[in-house]
Structure formats: structure tokens, C-alpha cells
C-alpha positions in Angstrom: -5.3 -26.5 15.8 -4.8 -25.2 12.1 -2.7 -28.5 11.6 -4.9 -30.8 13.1 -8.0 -28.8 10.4 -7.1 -31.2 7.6 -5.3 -28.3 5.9 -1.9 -30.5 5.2 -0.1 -27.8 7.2 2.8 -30.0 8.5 4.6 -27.0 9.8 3.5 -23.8 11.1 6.0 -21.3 12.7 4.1 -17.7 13.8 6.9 -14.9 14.6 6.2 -11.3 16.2 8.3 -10.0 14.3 10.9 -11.3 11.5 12.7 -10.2 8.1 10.4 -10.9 4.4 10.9 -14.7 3.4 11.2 -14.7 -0.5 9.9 -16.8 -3.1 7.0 -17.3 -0.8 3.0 -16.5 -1.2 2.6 -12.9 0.6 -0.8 -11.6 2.6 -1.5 -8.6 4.2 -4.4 -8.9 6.8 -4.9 -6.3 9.3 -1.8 -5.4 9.3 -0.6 -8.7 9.5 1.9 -10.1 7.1 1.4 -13.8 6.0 3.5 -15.7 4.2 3.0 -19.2 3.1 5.9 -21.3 1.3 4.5 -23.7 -1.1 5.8 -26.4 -2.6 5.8 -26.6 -6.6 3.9 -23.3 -6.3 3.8 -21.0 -10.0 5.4 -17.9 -8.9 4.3 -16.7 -12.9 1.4 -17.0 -11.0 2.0 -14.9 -8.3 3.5 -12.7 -9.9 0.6 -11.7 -11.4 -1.4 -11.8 -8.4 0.7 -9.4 -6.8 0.7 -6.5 -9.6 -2.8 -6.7 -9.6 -2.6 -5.7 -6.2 -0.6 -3.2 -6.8 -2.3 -1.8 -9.1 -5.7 -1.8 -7.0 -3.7 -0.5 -4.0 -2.7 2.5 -6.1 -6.0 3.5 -7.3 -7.0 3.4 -3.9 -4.5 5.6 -3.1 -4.8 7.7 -5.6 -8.6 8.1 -4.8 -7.7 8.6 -1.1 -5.8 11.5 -2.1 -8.4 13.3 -4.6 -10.8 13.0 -1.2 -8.4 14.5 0.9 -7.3 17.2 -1.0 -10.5 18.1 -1.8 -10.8 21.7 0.0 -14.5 21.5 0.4 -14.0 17.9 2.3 -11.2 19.4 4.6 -13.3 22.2 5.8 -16.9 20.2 6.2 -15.8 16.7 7.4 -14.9 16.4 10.8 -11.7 16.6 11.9 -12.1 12.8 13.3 -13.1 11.7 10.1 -10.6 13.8 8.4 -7.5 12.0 10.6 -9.0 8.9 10.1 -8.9 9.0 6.3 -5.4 10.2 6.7 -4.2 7.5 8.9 -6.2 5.2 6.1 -3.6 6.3 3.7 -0.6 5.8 5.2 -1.7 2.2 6.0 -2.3 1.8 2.1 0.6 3.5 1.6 2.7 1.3 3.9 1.1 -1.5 2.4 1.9 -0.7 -1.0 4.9 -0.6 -0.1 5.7 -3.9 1.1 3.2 -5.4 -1.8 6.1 -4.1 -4.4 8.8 -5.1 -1.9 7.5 -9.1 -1.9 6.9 -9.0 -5.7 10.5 -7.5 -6.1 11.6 -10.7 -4.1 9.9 -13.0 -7.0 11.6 -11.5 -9.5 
């Protein structure tokens, strides 16, 4: 279907699982990991693209952590809230993770 959408997608290969392709466009959606190869693509570009992210992604975390070590937001919140902001965090945190991982493969 996503070949046939006028996209110029000639070839489309979806994996459960797999190892990090380099020198390739990199998305994180819901968990999934997207990568798109592109031909003539400015990895300058993406390069860029990617440390912007990073650097979002961190202040996220970063604010994620004030909140939850906030003493005051421990004790009144929930304790479903409470996991869930934790459980937010390490999802961030895995993110970031492989956000610096795919930019180290540009480089």
C-alpha cells in the first residue's frame, strides 16, 4: 500500500526485530525504530537534526527528574501516576540512548 501512495518508495522491508543500519535517516515512534535510507541524502543535515534531539530529549529528562525527585510530588501524587512518570523516564531515557547511538553512526 505505502508503495502504491505515490511516495517513490520502490522498496520497503519491515523487520521485528534487526541490528541499527548506519548512515541512514533514524525515527523513534512509539517505540518503533524507523529508518529510511536515502539516496543523495545531507547527513550534515542530519546530523544536526539528531543533536537537536538530543538535546530536547535531555531537557526532558532532566525535567522528568526535578518532578520526580521532588519530595512533595512523591508523597501527594498517586502512586499510579508516580510509576507512570517513572516508566516515562526510562522510555526517554532508552530513547536517548539510541538517538546518540544513530548519530554516533553518522559520524
Amino acid at each position: 500500500m505505502i508503495k502504491k501512495l505515490r511516495t517513490g518508495i520502490d522498496q520497503l522491508e519491515i523487520k521485528k526485530s534487526g541490528d541499527m543500519i548506519k548512515q541512514a535517516i533514524y525515527l523513534m515512534v512509539g517505540g518503533v525504530e524507523i529508518y529510511l535510507i536515502v539516496p543523495d541524502f545531507n547527513f550534515n543535515q542530519e546530523k544536526d537534526r539528531l543533536n537537536k534531539k538530543i538535546n530536547l530529549q535531555q531537557e526532558r529528562i532532566k525535567a522528568l527528574k526535578i518532578k520526580l525527585d521532588n519530595k512533595e510530588f512523591a508523597s501527594k501524587a498517586p502512586a499510579e501516576i508516580v510509576k507512570k512518570e517513572q516508566e516515562k523516564l526510562k522510555l526517554w531515557q532508552e530513547e536517548l540512548k539510541k538517538l546518540k547511538e544513530q548519530l554516533k553512526s553518522l559520524k
